[in-house]
FIPA-558644 format. One record per residue: residue in one letter; x, y, z of N, C-alpha, C in turn. Coordinates in pm, whole numbers, padded with zeros to 5 digits, always signed. Atoms other than C-alpha are relative to their C-alpha. Example, Ala and Ser with C-alpha at 12.3 -4.5 7.8 and 13.67 -1.06 7.14 Angstrom:
% FIPA-558644
A+00089-00119+00000+01230-00450+00780+00090+00120+00000
S-00082-00119-00006+01367-00106+00714-00077+00109+00073
END
This chain:
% FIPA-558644
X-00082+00102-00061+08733+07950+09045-00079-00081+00099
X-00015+00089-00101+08736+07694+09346-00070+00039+00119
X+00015-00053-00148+08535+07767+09651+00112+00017+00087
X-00156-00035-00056+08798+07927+09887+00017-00058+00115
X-00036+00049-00082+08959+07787+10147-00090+00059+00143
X+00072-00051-00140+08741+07801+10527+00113+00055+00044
X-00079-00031-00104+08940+07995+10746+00027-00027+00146
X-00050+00062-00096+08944+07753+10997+00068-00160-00028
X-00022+00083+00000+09052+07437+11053+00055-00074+00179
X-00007+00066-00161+09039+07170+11394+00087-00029+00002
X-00137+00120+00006+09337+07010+11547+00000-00128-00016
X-00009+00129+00022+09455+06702+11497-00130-00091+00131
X+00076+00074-00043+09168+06447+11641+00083-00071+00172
X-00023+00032-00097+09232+06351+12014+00011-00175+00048
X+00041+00083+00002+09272+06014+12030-00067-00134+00110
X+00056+00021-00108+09168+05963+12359-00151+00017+00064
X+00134-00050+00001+08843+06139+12331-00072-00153-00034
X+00170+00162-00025+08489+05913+12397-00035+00015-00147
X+00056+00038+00177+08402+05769+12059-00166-00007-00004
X+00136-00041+00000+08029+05805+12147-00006+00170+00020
X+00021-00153+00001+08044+06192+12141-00033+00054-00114
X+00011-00101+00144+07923+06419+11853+00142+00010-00059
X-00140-00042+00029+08231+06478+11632-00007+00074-00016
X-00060-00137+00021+08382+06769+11631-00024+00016-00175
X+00096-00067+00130+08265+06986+11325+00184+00092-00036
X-00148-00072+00018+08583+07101+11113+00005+00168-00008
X-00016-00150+00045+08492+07454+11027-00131+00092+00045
X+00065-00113-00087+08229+07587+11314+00081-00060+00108
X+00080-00104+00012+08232+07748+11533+00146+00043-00032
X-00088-00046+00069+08458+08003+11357+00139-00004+00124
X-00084-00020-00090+08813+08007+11581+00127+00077-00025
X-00090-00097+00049+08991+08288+11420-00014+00112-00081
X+00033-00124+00074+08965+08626+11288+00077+00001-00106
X-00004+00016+00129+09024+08701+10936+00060+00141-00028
X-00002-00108+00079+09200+08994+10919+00082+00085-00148
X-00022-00043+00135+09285+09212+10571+00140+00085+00063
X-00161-00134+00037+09701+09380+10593-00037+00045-00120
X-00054-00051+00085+09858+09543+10348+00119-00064-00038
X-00114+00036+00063+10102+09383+10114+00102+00164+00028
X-00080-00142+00008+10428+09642+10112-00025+00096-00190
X+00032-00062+00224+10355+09692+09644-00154+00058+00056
X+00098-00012+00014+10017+09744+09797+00002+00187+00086
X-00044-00094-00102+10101+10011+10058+00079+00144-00096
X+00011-00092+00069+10318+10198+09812-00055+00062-00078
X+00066-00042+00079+10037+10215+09604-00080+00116+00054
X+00095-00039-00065+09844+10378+09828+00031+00167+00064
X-00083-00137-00010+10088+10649+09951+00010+00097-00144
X-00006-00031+00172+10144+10716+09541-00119+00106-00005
X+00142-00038+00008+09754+10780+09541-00006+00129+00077
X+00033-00112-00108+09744+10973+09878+00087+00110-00030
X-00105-00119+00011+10074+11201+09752-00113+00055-00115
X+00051-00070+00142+09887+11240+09416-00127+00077+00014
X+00126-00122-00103+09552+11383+09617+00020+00086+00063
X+00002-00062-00046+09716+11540+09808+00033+00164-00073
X+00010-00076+00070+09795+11791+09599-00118+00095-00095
X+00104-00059+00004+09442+11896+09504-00071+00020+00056
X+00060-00009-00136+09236+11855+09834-00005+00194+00007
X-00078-00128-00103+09193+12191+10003+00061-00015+00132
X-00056-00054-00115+09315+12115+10285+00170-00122+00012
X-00109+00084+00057+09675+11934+10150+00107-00024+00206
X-00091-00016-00109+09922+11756+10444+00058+00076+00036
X-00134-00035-00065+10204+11962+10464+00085-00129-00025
X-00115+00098-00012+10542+11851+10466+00000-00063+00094
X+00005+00058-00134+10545+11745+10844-00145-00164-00051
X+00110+00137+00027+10210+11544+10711+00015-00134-00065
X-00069+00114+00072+10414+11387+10406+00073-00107+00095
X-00132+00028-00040+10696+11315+10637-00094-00114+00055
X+00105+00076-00089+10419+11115+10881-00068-00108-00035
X+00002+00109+00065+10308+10931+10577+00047-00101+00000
X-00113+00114+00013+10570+10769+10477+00036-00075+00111
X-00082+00070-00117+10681+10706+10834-00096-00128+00054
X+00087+00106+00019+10310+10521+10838+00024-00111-00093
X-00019+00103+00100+10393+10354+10545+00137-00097+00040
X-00083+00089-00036+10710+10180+10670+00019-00053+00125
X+00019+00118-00129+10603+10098+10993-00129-00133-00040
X+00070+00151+00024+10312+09870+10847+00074-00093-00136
X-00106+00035+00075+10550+09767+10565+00125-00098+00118
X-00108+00106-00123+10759+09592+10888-00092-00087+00060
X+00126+00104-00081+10532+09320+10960+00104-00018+00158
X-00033+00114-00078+10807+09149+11147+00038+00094+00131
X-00016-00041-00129+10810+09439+11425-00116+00043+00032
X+00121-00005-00031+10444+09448+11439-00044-00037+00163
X+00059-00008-00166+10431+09351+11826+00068+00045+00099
X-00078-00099-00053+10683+09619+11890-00049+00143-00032
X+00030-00105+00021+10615+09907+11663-00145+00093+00039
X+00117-00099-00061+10391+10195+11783-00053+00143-00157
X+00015-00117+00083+10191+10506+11563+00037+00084+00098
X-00004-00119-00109+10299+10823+11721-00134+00089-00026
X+00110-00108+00030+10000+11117+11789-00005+00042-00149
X+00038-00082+00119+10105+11317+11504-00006-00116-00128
X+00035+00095+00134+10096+10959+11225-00197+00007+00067
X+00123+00075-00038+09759+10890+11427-00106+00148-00110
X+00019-00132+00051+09631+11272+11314+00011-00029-00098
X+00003+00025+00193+09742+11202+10935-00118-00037-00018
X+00097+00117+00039+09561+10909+10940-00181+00065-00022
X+00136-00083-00033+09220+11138+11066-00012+00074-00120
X+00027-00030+00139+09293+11373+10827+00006-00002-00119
X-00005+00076+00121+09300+11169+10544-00130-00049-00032
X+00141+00009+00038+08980+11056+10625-00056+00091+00008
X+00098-00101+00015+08805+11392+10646+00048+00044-00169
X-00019-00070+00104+08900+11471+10250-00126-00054-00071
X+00124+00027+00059+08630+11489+09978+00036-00136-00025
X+00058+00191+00065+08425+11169+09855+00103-00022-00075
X-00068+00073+00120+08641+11162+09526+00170-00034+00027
X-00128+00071-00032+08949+11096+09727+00067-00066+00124
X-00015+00106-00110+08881+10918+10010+00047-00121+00006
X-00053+00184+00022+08932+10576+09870+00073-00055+00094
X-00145+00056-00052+09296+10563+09937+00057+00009+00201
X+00003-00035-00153+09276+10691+10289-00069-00074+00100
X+00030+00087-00106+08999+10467+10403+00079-00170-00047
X-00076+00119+00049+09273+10183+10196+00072-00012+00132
X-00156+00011-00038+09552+10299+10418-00050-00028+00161
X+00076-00032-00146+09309+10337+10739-00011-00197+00051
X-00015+00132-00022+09270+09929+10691+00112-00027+00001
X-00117+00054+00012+09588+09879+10647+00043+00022+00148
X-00056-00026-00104+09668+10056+10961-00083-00093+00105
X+00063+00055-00092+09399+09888+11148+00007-00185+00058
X-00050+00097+00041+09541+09562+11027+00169-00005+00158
X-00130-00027-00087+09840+09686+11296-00031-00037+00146
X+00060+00004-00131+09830+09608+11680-00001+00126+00081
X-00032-00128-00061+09878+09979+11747-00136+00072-00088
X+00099-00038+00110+09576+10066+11474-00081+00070+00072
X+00113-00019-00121+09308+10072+11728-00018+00131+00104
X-00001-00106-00095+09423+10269+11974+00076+00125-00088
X-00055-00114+00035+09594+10542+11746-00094+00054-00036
X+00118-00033+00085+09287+10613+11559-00084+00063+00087
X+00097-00040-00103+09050+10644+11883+00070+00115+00078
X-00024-00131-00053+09299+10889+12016+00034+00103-00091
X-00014-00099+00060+09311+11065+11729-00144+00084-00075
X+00115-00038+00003+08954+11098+11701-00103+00044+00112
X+00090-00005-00181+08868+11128+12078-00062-00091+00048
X+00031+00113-00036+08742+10826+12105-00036-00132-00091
X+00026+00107+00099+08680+10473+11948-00121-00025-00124
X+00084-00014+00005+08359+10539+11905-00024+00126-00175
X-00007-00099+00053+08398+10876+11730+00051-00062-00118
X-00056+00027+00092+08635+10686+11512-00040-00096-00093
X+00150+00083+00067+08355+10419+11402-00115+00093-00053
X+00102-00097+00079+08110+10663+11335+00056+00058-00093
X-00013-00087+00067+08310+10880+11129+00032-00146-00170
X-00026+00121+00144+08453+10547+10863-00184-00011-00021
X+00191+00039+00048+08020+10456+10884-00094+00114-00071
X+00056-00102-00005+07946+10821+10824+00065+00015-00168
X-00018+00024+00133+08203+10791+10507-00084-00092-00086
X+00071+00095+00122+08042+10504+10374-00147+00046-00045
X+00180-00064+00063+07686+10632+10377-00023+00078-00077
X+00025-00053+00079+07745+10917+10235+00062-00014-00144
X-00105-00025+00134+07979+10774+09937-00088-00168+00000
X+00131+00148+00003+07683+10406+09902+00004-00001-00164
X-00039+00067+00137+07756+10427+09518+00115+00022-00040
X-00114-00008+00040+08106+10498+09521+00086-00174+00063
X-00034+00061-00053+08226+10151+09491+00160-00032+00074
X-00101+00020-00056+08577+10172+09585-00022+00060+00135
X-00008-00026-00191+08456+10357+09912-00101-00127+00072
X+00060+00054-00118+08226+10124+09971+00110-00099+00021
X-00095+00100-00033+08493+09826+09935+00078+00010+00111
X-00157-00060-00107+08775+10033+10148-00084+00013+00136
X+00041+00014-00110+08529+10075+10402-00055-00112+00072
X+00073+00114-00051+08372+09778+10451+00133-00121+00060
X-00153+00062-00045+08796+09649+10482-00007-00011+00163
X-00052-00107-00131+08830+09898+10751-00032-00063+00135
X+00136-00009-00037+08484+09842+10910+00086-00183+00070
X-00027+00135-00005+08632+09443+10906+00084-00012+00087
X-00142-00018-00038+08974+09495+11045-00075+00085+00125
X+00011-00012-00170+08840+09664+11365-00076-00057+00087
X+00131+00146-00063+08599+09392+11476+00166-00101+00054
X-00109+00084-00024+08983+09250+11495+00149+00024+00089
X-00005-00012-00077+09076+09493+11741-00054+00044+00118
X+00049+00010-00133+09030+09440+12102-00050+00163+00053
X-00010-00138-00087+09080+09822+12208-00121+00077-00122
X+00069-00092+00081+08841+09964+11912-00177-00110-00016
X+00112+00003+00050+08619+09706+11821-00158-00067+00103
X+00144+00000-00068+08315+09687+12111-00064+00117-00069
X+00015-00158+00022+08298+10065+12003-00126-00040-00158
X+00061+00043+00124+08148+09896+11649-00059-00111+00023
X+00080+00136-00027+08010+09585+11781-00105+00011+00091
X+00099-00021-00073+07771+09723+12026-00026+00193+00011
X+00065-00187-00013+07583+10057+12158-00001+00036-00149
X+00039-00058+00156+07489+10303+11868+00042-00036-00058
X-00103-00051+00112+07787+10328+11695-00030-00175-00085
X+00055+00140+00042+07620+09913+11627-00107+00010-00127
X+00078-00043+00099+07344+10018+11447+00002+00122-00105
X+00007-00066+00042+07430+10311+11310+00124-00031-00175
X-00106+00050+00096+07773+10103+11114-00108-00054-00117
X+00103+00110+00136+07524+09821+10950-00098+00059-00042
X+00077-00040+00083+07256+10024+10842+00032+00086-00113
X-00058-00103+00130+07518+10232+10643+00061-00127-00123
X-00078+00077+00052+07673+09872+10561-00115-00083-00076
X+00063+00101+00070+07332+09717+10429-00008+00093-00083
X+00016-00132+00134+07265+10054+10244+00095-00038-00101
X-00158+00011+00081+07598+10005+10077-00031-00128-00087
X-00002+00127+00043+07531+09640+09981-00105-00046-00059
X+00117+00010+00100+07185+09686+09803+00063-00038-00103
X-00041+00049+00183+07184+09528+09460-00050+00112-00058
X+00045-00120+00089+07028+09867+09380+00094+00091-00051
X-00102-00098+00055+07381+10045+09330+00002-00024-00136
X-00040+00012+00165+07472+10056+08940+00151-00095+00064
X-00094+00098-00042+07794+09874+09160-00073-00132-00008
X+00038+00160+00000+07600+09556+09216-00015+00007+00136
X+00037+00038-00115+07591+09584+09601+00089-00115+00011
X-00070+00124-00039+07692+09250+09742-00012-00101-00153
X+00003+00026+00130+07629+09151+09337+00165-00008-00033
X-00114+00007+00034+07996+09256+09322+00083-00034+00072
X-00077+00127-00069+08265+09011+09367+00112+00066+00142
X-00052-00044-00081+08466+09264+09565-00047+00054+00142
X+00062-00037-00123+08213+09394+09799-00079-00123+00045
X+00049+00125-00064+08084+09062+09836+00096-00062+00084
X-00118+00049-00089+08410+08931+09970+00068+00118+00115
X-00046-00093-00140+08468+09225+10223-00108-00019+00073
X+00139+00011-00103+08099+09225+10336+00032-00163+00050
X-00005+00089-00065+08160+08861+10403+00119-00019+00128
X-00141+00004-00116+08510+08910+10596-00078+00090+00109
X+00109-00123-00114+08300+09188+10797-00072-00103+00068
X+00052+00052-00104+08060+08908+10912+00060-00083+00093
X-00085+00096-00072+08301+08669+10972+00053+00035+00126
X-00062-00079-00092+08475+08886+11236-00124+00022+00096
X+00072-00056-00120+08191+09047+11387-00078-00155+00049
X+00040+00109-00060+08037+08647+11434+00094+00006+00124
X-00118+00063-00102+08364+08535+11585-00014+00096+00080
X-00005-00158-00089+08393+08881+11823-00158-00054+00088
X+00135-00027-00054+08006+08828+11893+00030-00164+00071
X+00011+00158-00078+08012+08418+12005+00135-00040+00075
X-00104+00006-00086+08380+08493+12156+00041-00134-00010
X-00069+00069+00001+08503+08211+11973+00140+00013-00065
X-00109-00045+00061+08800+08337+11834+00089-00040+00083
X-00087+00048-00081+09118+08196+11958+00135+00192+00022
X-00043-00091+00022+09340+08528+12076-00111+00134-00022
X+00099-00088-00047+09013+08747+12142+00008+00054+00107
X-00011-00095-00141+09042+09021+12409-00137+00076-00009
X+00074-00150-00048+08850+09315+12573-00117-00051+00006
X+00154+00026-00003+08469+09307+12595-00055-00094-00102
X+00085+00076+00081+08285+09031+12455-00116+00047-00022
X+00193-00087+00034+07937+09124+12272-00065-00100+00011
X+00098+00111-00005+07651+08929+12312-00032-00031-00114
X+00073+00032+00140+07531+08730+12020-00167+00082-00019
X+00121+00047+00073+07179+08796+12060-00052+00200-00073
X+00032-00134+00076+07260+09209+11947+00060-00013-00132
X-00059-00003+00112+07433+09077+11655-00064-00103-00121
X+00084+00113+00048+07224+08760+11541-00086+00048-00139
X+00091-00032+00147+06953+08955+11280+00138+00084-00055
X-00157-00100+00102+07268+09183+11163+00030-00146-00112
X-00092+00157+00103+07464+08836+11023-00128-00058-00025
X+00072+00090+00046+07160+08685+10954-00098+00041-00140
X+00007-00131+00119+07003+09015+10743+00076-00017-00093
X-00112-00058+00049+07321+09074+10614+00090-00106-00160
X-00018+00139-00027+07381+08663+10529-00068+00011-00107
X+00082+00007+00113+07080+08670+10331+00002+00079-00115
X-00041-00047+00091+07145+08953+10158+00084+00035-00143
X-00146+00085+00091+07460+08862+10006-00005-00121-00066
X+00050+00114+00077+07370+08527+09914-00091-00007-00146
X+00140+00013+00069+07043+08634+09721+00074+00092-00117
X-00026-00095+00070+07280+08892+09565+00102-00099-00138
X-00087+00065+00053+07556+08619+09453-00069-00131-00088
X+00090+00054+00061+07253+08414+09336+00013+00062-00145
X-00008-00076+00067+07240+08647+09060+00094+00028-00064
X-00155-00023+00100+07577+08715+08978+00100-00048-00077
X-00105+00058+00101+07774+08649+08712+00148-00091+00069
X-00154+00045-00048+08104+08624+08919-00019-00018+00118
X+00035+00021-00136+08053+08480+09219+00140+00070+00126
X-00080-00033-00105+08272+08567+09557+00002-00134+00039
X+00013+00106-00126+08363+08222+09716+00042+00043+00118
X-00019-00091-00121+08524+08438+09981-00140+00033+00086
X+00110-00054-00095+08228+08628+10076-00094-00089+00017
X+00104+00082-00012+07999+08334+10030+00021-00105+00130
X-00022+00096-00131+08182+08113+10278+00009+00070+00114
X-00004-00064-00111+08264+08365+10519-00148+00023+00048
X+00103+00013-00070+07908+08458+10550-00069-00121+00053
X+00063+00069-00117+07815+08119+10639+00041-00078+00091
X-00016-00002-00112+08022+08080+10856+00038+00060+00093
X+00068-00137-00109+07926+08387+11019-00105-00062+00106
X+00132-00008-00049+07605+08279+11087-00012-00161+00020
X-00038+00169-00057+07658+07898+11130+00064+00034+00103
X-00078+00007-00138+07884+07986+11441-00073+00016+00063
X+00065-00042-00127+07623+08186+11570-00106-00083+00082
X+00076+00073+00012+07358+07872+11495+00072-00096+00080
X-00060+00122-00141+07598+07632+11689+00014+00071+00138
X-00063-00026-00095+07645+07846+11941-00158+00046+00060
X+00133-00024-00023+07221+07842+11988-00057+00087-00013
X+00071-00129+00077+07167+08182+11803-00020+00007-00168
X+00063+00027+00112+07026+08044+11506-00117+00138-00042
X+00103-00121+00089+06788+08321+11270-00141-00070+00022
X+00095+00082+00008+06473+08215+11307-00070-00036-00136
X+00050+00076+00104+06327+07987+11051-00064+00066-00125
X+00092-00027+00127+06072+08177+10865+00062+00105-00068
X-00082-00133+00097+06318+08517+10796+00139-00092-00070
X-00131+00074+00072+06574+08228+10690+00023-00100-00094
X+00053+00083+00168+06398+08026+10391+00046+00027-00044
X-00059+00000+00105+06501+08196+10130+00173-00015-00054
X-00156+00023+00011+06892+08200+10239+00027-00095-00007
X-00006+00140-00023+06875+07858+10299+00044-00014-00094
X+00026+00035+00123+06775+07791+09939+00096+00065-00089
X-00123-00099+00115+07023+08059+09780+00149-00072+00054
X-00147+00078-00064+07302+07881+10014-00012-00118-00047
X+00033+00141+00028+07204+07531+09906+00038+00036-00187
X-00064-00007+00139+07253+07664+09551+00085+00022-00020
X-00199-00048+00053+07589+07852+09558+00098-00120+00070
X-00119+00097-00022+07732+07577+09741+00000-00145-00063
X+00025+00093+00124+07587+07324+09472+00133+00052-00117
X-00129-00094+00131+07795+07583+09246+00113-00066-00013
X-00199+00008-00046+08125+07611+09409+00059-00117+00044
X-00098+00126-00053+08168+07307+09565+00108+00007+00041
X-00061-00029-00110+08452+07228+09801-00068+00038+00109
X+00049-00037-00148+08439+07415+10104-00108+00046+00025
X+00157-00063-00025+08115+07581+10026-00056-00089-00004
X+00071+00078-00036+07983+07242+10007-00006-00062+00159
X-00078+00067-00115+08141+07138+10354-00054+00067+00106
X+00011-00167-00088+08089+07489+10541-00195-00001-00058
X+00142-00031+00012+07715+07497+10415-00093-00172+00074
X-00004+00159-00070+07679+07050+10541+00043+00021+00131
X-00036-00035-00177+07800+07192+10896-00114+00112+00015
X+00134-00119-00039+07560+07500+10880-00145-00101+00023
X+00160+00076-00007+07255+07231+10834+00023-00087+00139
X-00012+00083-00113+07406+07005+11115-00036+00079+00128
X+00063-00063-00142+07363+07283+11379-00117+00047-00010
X+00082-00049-00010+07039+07369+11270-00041+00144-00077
X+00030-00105+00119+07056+07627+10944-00117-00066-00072
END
């Protein structure tokens, strides 16, 4: 299809503003986070899955655990009391141990873990049900590494991984200190074209890895409109999106089915960070250039538009 829609867009033109000024650029620097819910058909799917695992796991919910499910499942199923509803301890606990079950049935758990994180209560249920935010970043980064050719974990994690860059109370915990480096080196591992998945080759992990940069840009250059808690500095996040940027590109070069998702989001990941005077430097950023200059020859639209603003600040 269609290059996908930017996920921004400026307000209406000021018409008072000095007509000798630079014009405003429609789609840097990014001014909104991108984050992934859960449809409710999507949600029961997911419970379906997690009932149907649970039953072989060794270490199965319990009824009290079922009960906790479900009660997860219809509080993010209520969007429209989303800046009321709360997780209690014991849903937050499910949620944990859902993610400690083997590789072959994690999927659905780190599905439901985005979904929850997708919540304004996500954040903080998770970190106290892991002891800390921190704890609770390492352990999703600690899934993905060790499950790097299982592509549905890598997809579900890389959701997850996305969706807490989008909260305030969890995501410094993943945007800086260790738990910084220790996420993306599980998240470039993951995104090699060396998997038999395709890496960022495939259209699905190409379009999460790109929602992932998108977020952690916006979060890192604190342009996000509705951004709290600790701002990160760009210049610990700059080779990440710019690594990460290239990677994906060089991968979608290649691929049959492209991602316009992940292709636009990454550049305008890394275009925000370039207007915002944390440009990649030149010589590690040739070849993206050239792979961006082609996919947005491709797709056209917004990848032509969104890649014509990346060159204006200096991509």
């Amino acid at each position: 299809g269609g290059a996908a829609a930017a996920p921004n867009a400026n307000p209406s033109p000021n018409p008072n503003a000095n007509p000798n000024a630079a014009p405003a650029l429609k789609h840097l620097p990014l001014r909104s986070f991108v984050p992934l819910p859960a449809t409710a058909a999507q949600l029961d799917k997911m419970v379906a899955k997690l009932l149907e695992f649970d039953a072989v796991v060794p270490t199965p919910l319990g009824e009290d655990g079922r009960i906790a499910l479900e009660n997860i499942r219809a509080t993010l199923a209520n969007t429209s009391r989303y800046h009321s509803s709360k997780f209690s301890d014991a849903q937050g606990r499910v949620l944990a141990a859902l993610l400690r079950w083997p590789a072959a049935q994690v999927f659905p758990a780190l599905d439901i873990t985005r979904a929850a994180l997708a919540h304004p209560d996500g954040g903080r249920s998770l970190s106290v049900a892991f002891g800390s935010a921190a704890a609770a970043i390492a352990h999703v980064a600690g899934v993905l590494k060790a499950n790097a050719d299982a592509m549905p974990v890598v997809v579900t994690s890389l959701k997850a991984l996305s969706n807490a860059l989008c909260r305030s109370d969890i995501a410094a915990a993943l945007a800086s200190g260790p738990g910084f480096a220790e996420a993306f080196d599980a998240v470039a591992a993951a995104a090699s074209a060396a998997h038999a998945h395709g890496g960022a080759g495939n259209k699905a992990i190409a379009g999460a890895l790109g929602t992932l940069l998108l977020n952690l840009s916006a979060l890192a250059a604190g342009t996000a409109r509705g951004g709290s808690g600790p701002r990160v500095g760009p210049s610990d996040v700059v080779d990440r999106v710019a690594a990460l940027t290239g990677l994906l590109l060089e991968a979608q070069v290649q691929s049959a089915k492209k991602s316009a998702d992940g292709i636009v989001r990454a550049l305008l990941a890394v275009g925000t960070l370039a207007q915002q005077g944390h440009a990649p430097p030149e010589a590690s950023w040739a070849a993206a250039k050239q792979n961006a200059a082609t996919l947005a020859s491709a797709l056209g639209g917004d990848a032509v538009a969104v890649w014509e603003e990346c060159q204006a600040v200096g991509l």
